[in-house]
Rosetta silent file (secondary structure, phi, psi, omega in degrees, C-alpha in Angstrom):
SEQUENCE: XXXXXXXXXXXXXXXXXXXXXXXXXXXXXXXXXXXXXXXXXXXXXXXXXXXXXXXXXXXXXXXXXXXXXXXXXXXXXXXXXXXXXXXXXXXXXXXXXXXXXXXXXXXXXXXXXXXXXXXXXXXXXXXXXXXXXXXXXXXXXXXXXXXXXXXXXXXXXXXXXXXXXXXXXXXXXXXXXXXXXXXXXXXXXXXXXXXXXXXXXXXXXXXXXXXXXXXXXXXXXXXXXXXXXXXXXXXXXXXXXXXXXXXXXXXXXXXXXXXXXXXXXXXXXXXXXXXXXXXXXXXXXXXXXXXX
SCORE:     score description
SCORE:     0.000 S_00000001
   1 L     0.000  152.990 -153.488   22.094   31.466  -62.413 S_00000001
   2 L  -139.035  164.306  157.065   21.282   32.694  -65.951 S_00000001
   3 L  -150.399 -172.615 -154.852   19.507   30.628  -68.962 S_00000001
   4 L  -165.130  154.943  157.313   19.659   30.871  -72.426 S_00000001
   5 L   -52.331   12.175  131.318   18.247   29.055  -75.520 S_00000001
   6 L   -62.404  -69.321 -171.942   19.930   26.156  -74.703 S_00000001
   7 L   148.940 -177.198  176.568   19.078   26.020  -71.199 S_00000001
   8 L   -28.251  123.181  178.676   19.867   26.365  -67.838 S_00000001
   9 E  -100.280  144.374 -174.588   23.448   27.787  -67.422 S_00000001
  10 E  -121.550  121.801 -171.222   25.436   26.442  -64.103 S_00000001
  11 E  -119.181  153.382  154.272   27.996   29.288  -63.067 S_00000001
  12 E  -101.140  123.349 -174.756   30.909   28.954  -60.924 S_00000001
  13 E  -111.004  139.684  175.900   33.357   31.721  -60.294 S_00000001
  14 L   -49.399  177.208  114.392   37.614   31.066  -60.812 S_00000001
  15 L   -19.619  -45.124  167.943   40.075   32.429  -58.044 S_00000001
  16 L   -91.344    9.473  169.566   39.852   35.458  -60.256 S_00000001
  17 L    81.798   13.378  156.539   36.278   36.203  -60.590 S_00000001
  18 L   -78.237  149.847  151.302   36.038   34.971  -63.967 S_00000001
  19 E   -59.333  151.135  170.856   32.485   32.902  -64.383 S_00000001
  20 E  -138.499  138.521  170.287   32.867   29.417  -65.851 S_00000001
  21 E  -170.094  146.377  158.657   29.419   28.143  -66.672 S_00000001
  22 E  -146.301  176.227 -165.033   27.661   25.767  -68.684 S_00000001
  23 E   -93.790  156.678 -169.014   24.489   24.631  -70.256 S_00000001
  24 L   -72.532    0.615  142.963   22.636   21.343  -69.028 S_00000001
  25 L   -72.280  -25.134 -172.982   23.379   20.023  -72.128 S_00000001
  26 H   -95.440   -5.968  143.528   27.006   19.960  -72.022 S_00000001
  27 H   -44.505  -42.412 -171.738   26.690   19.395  -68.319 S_00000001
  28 H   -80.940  -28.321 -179.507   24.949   16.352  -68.924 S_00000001
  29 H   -70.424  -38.813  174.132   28.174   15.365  -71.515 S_00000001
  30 H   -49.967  -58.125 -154.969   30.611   16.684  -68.622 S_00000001
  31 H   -77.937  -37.581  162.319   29.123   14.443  -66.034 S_00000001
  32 H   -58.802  -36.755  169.391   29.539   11.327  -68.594 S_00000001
  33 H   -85.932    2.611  165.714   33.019   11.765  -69.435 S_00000001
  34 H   -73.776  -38.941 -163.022   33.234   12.262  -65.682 S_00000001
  35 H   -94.866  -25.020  178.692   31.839    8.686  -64.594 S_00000001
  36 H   -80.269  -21.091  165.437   34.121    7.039  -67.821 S_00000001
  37 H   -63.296  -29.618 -144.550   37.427    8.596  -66.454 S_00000001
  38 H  -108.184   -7.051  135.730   36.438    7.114  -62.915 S_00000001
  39 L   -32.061  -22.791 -135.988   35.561    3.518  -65.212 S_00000001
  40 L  -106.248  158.633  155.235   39.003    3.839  -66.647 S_00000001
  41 L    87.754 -155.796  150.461   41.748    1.986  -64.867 S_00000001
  42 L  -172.604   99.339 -157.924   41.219    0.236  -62.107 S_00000001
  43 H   -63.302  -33.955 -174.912   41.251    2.174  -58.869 S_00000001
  44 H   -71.486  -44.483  163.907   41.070   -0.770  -56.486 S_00000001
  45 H   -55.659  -21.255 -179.138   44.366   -1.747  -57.367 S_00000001
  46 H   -53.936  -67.310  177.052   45.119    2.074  -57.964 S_00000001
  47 H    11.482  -76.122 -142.268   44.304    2.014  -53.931 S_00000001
  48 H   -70.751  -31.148  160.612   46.277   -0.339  -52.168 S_00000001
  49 L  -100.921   81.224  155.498   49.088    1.827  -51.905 S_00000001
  50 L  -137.162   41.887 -140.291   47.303    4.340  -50.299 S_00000001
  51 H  -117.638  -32.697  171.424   46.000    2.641  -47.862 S_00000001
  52 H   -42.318  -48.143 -169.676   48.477    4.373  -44.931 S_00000001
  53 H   -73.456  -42.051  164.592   47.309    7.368  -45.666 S_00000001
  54 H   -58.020  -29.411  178.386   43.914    6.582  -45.807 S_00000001
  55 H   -89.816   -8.737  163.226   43.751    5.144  -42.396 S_00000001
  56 H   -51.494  -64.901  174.393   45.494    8.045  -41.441 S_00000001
  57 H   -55.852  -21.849  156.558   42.967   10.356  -42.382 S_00000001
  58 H   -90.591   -2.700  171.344   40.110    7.999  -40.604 S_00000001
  59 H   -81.302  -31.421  172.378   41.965    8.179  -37.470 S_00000001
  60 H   -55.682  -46.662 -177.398   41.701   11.999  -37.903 S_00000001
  61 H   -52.032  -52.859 -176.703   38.088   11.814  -38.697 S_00000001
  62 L    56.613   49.155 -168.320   37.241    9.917  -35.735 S_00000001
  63 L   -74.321   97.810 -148.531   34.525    8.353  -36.292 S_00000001
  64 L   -89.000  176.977 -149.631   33.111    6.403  -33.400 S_00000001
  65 L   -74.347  145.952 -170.842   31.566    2.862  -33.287 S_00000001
  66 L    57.575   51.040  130.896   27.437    3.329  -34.184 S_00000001
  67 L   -82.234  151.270 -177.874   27.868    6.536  -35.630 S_00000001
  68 L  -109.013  123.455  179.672   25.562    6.326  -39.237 S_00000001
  69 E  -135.957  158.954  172.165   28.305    7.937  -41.956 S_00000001
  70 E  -132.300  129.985 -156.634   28.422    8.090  -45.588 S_00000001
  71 E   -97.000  129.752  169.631   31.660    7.614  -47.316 S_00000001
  72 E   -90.159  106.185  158.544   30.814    9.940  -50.739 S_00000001
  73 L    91.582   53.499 -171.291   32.433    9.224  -54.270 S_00000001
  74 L   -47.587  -40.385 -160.376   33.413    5.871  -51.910 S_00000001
  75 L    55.503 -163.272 -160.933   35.363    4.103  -54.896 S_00000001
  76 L   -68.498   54.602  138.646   35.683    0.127  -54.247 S_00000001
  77 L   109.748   13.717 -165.145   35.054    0.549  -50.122 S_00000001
  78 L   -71.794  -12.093  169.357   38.587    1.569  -49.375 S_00000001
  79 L  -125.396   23.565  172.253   37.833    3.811  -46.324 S_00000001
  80 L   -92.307  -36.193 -171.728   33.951    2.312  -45.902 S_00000001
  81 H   -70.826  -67.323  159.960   35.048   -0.974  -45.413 S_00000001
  82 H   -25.356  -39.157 -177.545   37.833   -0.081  -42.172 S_00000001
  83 H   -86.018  -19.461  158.710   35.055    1.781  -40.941 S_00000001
  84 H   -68.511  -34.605  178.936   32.470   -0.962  -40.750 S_00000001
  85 H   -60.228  -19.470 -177.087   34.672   -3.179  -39.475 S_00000001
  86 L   -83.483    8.211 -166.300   35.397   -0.696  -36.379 S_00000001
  87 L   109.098  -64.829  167.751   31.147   -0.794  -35.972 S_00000001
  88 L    -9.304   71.477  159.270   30.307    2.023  -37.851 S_00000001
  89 L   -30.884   88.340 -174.029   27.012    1.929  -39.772 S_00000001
  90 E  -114.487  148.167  158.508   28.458    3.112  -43.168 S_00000001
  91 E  -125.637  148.086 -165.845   26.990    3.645  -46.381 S_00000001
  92 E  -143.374  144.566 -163.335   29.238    4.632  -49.575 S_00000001
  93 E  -140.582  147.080 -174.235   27.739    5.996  -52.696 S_00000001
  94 E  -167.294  149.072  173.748   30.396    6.550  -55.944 S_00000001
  95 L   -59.653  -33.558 -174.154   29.633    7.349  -59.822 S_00000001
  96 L   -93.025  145.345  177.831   31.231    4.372  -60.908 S_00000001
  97 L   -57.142  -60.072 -161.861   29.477    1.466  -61.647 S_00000001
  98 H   -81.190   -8.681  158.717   31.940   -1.034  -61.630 S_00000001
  99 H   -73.636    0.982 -178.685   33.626    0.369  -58.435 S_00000001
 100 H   -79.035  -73.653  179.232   30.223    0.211  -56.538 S_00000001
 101 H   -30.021  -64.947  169.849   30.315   -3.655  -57.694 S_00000001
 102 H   -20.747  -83.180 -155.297   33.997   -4.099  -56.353 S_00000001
 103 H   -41.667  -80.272 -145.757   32.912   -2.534  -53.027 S_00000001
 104 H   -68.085   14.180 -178.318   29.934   -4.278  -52.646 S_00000001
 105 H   -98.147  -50.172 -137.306   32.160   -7.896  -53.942 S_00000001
 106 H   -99.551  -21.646 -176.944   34.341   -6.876  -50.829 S_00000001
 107 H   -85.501  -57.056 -175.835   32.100   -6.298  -48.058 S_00000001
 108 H   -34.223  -40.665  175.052   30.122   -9.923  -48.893 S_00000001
 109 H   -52.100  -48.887  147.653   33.177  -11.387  -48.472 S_00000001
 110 H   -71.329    8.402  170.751   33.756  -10.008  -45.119 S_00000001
 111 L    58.979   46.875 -176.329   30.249  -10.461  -44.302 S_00000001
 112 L  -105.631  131.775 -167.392   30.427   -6.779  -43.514 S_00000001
 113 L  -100.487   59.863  157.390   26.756   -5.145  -43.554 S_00000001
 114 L   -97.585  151.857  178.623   27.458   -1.884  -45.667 S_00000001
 115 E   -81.881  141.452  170.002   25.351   -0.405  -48.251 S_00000001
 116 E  -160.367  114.047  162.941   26.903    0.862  -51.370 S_00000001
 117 E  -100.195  143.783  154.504   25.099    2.516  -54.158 S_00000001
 118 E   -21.409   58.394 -136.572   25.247    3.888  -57.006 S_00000001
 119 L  -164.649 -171.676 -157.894   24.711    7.770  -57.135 S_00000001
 120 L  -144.649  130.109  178.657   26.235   11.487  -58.076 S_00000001
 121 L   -77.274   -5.837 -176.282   27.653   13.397  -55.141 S_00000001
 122 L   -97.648  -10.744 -170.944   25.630   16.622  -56.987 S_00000001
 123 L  -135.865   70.222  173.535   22.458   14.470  -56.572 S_00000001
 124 L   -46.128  164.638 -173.408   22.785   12.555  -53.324 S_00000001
 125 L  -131.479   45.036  172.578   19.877    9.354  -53.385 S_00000001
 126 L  -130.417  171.363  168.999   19.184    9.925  -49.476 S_00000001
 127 L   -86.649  164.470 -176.132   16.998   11.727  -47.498 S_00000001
 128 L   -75.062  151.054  169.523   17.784   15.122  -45.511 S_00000001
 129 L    74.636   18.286 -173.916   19.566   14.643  -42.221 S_00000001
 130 L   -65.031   -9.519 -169.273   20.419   10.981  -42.813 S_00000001
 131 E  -146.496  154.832 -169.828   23.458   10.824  -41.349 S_00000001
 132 E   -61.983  -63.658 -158.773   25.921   11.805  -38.368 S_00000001
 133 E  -108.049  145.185 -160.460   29.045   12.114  -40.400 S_00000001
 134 E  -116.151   63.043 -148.632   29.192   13.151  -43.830 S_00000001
 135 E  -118.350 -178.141 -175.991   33.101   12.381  -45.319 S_00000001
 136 E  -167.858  134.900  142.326   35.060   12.155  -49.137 S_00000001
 137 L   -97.828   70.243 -148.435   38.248   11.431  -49.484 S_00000001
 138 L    47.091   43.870 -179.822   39.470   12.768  -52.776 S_00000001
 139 L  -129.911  -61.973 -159.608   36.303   11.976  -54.302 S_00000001
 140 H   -77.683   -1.269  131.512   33.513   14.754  -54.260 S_00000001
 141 H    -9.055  -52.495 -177.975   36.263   17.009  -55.263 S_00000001
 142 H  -102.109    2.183  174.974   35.980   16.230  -58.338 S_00000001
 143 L   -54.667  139.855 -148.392   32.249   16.395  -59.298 S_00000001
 144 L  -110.531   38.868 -175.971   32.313   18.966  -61.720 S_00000001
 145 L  -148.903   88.229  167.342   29.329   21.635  -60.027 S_00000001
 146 H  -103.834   32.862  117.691   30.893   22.072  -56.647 S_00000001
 147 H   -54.481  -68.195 -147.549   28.076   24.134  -54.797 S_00000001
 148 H   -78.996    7.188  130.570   25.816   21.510  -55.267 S_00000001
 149 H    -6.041 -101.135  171.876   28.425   19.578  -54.067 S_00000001
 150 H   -52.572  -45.744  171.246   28.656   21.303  -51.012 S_00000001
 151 H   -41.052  -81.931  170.417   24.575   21.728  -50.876 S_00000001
 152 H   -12.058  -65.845  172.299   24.268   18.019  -51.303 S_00000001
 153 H   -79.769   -8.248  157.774   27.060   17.131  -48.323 S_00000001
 154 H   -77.565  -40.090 -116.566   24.965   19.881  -46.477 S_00000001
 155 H  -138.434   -2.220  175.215   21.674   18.771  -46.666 S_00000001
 156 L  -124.143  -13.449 -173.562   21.893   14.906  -46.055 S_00000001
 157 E  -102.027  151.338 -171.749   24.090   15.397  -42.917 S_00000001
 158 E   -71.263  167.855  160.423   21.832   16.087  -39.572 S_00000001
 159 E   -40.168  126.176  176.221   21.923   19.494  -37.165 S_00000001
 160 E   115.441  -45.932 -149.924   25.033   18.760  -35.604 S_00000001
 161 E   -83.784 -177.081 -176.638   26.867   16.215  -37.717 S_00000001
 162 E  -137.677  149.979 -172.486   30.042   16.735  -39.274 S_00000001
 163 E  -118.868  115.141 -158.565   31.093   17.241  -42.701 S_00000001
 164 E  -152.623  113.537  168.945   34.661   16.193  -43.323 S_00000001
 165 E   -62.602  128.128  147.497   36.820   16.475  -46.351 S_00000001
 166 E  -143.377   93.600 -172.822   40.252   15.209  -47.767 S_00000001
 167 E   -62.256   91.418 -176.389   41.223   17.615  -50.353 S_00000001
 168 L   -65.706  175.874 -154.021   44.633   17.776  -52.557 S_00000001
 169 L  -154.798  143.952 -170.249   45.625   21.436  -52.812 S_00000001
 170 L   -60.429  -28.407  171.289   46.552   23.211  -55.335 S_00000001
 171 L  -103.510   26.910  167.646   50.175   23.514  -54.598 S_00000001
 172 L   -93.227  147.002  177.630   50.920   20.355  -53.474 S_00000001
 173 L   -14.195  -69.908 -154.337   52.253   17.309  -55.580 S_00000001
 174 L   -61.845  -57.778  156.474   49.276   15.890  -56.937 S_00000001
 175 H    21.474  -89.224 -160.936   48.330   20.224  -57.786 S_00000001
 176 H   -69.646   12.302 -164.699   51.126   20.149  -59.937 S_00000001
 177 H  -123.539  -39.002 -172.747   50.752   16.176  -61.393 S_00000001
 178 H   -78.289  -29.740 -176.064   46.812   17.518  -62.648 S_00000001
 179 H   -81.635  -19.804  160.849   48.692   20.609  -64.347 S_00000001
 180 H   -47.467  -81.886 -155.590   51.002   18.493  -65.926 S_00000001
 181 H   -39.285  -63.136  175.088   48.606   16.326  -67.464 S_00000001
 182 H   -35.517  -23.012 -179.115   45.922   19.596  -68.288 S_00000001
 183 H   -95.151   -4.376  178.450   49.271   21.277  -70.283 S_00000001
 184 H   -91.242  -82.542 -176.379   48.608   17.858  -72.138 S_00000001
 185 L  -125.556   75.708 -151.213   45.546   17.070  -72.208 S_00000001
 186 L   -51.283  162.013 -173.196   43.326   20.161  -71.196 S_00000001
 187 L  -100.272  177.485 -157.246   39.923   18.971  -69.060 S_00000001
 188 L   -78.814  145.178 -156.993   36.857   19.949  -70.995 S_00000001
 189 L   -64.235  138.513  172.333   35.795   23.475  -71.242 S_00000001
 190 L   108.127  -53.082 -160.954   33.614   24.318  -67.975 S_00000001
 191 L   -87.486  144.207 -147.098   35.112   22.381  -65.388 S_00000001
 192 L   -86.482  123.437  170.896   36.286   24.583  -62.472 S_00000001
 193 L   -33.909  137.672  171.271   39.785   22.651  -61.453 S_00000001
 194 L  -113.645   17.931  155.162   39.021   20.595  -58.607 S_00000001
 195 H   -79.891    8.108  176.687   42.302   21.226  -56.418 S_00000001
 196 H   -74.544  -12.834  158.816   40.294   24.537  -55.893 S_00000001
 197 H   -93.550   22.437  175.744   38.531   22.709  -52.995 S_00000001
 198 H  -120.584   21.878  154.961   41.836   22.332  -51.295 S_00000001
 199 L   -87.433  140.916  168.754   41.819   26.288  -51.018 S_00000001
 200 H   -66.887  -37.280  151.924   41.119   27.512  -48.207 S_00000001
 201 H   -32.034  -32.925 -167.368   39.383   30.776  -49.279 S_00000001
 202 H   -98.702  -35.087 -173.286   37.356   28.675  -51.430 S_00000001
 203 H   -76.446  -34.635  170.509   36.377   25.555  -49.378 S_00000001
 204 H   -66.793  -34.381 -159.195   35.144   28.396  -46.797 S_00000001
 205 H   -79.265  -65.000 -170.682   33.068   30.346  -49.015 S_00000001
 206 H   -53.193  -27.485  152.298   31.771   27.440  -50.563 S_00000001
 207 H   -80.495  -56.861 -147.614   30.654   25.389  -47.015 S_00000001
 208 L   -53.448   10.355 -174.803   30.621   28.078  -44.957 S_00000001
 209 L   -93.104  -40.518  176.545   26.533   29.074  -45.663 S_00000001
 210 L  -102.833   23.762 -173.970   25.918   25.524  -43.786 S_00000001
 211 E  -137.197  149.098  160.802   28.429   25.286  -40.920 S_00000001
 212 E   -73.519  -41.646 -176.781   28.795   26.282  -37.650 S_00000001
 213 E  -155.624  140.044 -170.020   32.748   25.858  -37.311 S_00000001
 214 E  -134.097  107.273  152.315   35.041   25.018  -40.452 S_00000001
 215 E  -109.549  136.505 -170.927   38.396   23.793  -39.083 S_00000001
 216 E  -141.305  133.373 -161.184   40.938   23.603  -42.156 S_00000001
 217 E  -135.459  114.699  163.647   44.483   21.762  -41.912 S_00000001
 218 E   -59.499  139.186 -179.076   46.965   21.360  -44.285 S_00000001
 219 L  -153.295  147.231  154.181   48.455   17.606  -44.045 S_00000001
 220 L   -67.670  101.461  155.162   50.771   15.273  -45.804 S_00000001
 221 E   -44.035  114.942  178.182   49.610   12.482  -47.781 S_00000001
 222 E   -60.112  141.021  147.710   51.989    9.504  -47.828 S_00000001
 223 L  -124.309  106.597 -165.302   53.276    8.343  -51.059 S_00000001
 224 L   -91.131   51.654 -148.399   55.016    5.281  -50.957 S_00000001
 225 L  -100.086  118.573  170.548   55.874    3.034  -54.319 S_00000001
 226 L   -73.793   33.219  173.358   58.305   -0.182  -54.249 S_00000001
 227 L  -166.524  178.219 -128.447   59.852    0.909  -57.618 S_00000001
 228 L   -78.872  179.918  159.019   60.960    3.781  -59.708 S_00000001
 229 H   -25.463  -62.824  178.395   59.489    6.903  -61.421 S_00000001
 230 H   -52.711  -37.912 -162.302   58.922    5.252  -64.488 S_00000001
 231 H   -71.809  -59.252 -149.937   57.164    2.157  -62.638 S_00000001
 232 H   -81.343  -21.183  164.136   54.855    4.589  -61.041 S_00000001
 233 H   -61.397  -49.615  174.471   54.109    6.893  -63.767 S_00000001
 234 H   -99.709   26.095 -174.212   52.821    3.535  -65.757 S_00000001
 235 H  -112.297  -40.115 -159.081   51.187    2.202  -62.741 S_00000001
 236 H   -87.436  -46.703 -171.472   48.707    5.580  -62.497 S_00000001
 237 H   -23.657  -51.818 -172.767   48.831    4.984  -66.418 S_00000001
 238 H   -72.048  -63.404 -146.083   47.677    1.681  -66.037 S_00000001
 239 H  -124.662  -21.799 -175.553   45.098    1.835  -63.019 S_00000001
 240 L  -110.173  125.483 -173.519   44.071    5.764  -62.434 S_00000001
 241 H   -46.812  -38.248 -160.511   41.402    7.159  -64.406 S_00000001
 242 H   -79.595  -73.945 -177.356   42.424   11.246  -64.757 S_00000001
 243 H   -38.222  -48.498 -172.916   45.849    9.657  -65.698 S_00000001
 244 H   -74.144  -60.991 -179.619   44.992    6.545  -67.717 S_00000001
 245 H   -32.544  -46.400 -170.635   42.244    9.289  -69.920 S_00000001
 246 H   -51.521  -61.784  164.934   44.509   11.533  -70.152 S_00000001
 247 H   -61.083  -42.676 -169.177   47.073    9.453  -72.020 S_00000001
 248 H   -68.584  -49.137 -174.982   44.333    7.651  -73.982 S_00000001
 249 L   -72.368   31.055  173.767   43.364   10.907  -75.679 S_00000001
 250 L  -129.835  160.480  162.871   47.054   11.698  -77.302 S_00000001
 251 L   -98.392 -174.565  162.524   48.478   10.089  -79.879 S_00000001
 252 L    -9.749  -66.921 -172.088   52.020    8.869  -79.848 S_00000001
 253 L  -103.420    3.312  168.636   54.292   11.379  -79.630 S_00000001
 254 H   -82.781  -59.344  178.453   51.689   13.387  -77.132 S_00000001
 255 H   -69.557    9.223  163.384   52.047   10.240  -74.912 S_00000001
 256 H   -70.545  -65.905 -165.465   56.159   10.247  -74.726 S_00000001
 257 H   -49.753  -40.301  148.196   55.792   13.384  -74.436 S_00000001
 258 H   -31.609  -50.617 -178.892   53.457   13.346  -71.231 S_00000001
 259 H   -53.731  -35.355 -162.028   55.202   10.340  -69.990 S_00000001
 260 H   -92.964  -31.949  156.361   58.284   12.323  -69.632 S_00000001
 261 H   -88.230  -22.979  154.788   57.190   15.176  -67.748 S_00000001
 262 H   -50.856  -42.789  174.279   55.227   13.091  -65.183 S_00000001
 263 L  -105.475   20.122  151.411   58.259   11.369  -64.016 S_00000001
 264 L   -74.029  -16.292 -173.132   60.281   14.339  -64.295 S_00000001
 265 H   -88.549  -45.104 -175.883   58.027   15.633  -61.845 S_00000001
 266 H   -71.161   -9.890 -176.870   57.932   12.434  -59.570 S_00000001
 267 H  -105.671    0.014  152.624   61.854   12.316  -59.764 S_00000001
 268 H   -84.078   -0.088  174.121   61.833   16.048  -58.541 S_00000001
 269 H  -109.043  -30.860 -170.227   59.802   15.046  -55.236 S_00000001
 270 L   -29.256   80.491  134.673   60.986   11.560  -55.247 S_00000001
 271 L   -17.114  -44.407 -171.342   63.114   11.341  -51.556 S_00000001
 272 L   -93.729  159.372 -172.053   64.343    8.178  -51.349 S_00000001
 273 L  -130.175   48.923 -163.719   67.157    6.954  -53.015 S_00000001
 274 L  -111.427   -4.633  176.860   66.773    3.084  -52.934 S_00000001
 275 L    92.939   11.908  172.534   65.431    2.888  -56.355 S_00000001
 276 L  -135.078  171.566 -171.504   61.980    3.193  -54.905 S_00000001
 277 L  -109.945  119.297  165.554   59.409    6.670  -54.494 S_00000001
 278 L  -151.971  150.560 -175.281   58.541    7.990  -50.985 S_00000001
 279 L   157.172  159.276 -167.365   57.158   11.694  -50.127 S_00000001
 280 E  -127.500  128.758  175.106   54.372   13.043  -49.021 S_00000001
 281 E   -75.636  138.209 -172.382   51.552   15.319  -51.222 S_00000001
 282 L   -58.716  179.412 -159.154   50.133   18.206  -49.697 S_00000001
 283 L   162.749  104.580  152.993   45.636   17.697  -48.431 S_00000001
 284 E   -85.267  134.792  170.251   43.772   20.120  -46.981 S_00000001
 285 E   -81.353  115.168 -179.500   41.624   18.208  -43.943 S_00000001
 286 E   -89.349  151.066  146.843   38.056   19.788  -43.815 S_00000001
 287 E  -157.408  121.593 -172.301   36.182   19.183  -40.353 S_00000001
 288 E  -137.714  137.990  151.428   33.158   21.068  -40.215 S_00000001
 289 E   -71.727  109.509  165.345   29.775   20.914  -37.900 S_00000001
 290 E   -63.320  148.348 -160.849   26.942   21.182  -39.656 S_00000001
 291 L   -98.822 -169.261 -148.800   24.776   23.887  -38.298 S_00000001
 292 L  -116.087    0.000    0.000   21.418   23.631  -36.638 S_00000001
């Protein structure tokens, strides 16, 4: 780490050993246009069809009944809430405001007793060792300092516990659906891409200083939509933050133009041929022991 008359510099290194760094002011600007993309939209509805896939990925986890876990960059409860209901003392923590509310709208209903705050996955608001299991599901991915990331998901889970990831990858659908958009609408100078935790080279170097054993899995995500390219392309438009910002920052003829290579892309993975979207996007599965 370096500083400067500005301040404090935050460094990162690419795949190629270039540095990316920035200063804590424009860090502090980063991390705001960070929590208004995840504002944008509306995620819970973004969600629901994902929901296979998500319980996929908690059967994998395997979390058992009484275990104390914290779902990280949680969004409205969608894999905190399944898990209280199996017993699980969960807590879920997420950037966005109004998805914190959501969650915490969703558990009262179900009289389900999880906590869910408010908080930055670079600045957990717990104490060390709070918890058995430590998980994210395409959420602390995207925090835009990912050591302290990883420090953070080290350092709150106890000796022992496990720290467990679900990652998109760079060469996998979604990969290629953020490189669209970024050929669009480039992300803001400084932030290290964040399918770079769904390398494997990278997700080791970057955990592997706190773990005992790193198992890393490649997996399919389902994606399932009952209607067409176009539908689904103005459905992320519509309800997913990276996507709906993305568009919102073009003018006119940027957003045809976007529009048009997104579902060129979804109508080159698209499988089914029923007039609806099924396939599945590539996820590296972290499962890691924290070490002693």
């Amino acid at each position: 780490m370096t500083t400067s008359a500005k301040g404090v510099l935050f460094a990162e290194f690419s795949p190629r050993g270039k540095i990316m760094s920035v200063n804590t002011i424009e860090m502090d600007a980063l991390k705001a246009r960070q929590k208004l993309t995840w504002m944008s939209g509306d995620y819970a509805r973004f969600a629901t069809y994902l929901i296979d896939g998500a319980m996929d990925f908690l059967a994998s986890c395997d979390i058992a009944p009484g275990a104390v876990a914290l779902d990280v960059a949680c969004g409205a409860g969608q894999t905190a809430l399944p898990l209280a209901r199996e017993g699980v003392a969960v807590t879920g923590v997420d950037i966005a405001a109004n998805l914190i509310a959501e969650a915490r709208k969703r558990a009262h209903a179900e009289g389900l007793p999880v906590q869910f705050d408010e908080g930055d996955a670079e600045d957990l608001p717990y104490d060390d060792s709070s918890f058995d299991v430590v998980f994210s599901l395409f959420g602390a991915m995207f925090a835009p300092q990912p050591r302290k990331v990883a420090a953070e998901l080290a350092r709150v889970c106890r000796p022992g516990g496990r720290i467990i990831m679900g990652n998109w990858t760079p060469r996998g659908f979604v990969g290629q659906m953020f490189r669209t958009m970024a050929a669009h609408a480039p992300p803001p100078a400084g932030m290290p891409s964040p399918t770079l935790w769904g390398d494997e080279s990278i997700v080791s170097d970057r955990l592997g200083g706190y773990v005992s054993e790193l198992h890393l899995t490649p997996r399919l995500y389902p994606f399932r939509y009952p209607f067409g390219a176009a539908e689904v392309v103005e459905f992320f438009r519509t309800n997913y933050g990276p996507t709906n910002r993305a568009f919102s920052s073009l003018d006119a003829d940027g957003q045809v133009a976007l529009r048009y290579d997104l579902e060129q892309l979804w109508l080159r993975h698209n499988q089914a041929s029923d007039g609806t979207v099924a396939f599945g996007s590539e996820y590296l599965e972290v499962q890691a022991v924290r070490s002693w």
